[in-house]
C-alpha positions as CSV (number, residue, x, y, z in Angstrom):
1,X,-35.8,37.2,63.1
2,X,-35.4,40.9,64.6
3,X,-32.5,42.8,63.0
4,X,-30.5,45.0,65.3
5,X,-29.6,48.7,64.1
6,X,-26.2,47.6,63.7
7,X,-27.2,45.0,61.3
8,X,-29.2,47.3,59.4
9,X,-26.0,49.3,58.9
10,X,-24.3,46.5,57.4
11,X,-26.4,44.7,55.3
12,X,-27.4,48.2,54.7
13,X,-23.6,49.0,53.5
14,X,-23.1,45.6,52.2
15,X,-25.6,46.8,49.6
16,X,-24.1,49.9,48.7
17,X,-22.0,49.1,46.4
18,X,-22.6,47.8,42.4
19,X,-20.9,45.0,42.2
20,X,-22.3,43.0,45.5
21,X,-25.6,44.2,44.0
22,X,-24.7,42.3,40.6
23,X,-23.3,39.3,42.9
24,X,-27.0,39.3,44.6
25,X,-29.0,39.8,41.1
26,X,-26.9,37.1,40.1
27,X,-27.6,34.4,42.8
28,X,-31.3,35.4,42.6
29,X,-31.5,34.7,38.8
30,X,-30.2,31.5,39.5
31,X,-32.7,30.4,41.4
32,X,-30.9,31.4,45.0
33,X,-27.6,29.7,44.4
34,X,-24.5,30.9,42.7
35,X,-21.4,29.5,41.4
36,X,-18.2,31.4,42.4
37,X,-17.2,30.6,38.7
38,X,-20.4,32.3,37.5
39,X,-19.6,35.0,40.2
40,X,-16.2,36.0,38.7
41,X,-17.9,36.6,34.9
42,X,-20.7,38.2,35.6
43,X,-18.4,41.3,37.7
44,X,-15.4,40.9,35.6
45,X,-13.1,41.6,38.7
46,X,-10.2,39.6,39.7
47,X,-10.7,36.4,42.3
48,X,-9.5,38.5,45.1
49,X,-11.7,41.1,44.7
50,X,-14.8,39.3,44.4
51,X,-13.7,37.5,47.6
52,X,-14.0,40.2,49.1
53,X,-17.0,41.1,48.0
54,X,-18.7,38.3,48.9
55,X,-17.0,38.4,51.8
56,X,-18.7,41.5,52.9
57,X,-22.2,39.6,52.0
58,X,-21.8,36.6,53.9
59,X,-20.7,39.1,57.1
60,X,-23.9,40.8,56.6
61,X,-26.0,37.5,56.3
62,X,-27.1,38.2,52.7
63,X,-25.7,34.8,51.4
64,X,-24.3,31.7,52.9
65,X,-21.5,29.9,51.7
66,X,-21.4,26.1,50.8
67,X,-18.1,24.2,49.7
68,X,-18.5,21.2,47.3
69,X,-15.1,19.7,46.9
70,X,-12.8,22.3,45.0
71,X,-15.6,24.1,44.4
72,X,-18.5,27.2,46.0
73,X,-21.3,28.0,45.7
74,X,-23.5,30.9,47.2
75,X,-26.9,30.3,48.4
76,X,-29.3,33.9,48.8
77,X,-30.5,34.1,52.6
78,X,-34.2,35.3,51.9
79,X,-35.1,35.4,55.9
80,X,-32.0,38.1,56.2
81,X,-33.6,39.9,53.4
82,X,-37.5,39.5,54.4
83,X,-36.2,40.7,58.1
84,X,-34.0,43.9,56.7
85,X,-37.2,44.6,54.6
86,X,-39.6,44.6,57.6
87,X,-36.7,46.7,59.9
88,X,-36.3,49.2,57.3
89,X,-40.3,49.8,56.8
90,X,-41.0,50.3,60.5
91,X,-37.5,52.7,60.6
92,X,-38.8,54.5,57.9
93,X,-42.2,55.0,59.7
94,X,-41.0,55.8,62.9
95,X,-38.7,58.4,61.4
96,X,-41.7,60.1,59.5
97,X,-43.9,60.4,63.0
């Protein structure tokens, strides 16, 4: 997977903020998958506002959403994260030459 500049930039911004990072350390502590339920007590925000949050993660690729009946759950995209990884290391040493 090559990850565009642009892409950088948003997964980039998608991880910018706190609470998406708690979302993340969340799913990832669960073995990859997350429970909006789970989600909503672990940030302590209101349902819209983690919406939005994750929201902003699936956009960037960082998770993918799966509906089961009434309910979600959030599985962790580890090839958008090995490929953001591997862009940002070769950004980082062509901005140092």
């Amino acid at each position: 997977m090559t990850v565009t500049l642009k892409q950088l930039e948003k997964i980039s911004k998608a991880l910018g903020d706190v609470n998406r990072l708690k979302i993340l350390q969340l799913i990832a502590k669960h073995g990859g998958i997350g429970q909006c339920a789970a989600i909503q007590e672990c940030i302590e925000l209101a349902q819209p506002s983690v919406s939005h949050h994750i929201k902003i993660l699936i956009e960037a690729g960082l998770i993918e959403a799966q509906k089961e009946g009434r309910n979600h759950k959030y599985i962790l995209n580890r090839d958008t994260f090995d490929a953001y990884l591997e862009a940002m290391s070769k950004q980082v040493l062509v901005a140092q030459d």
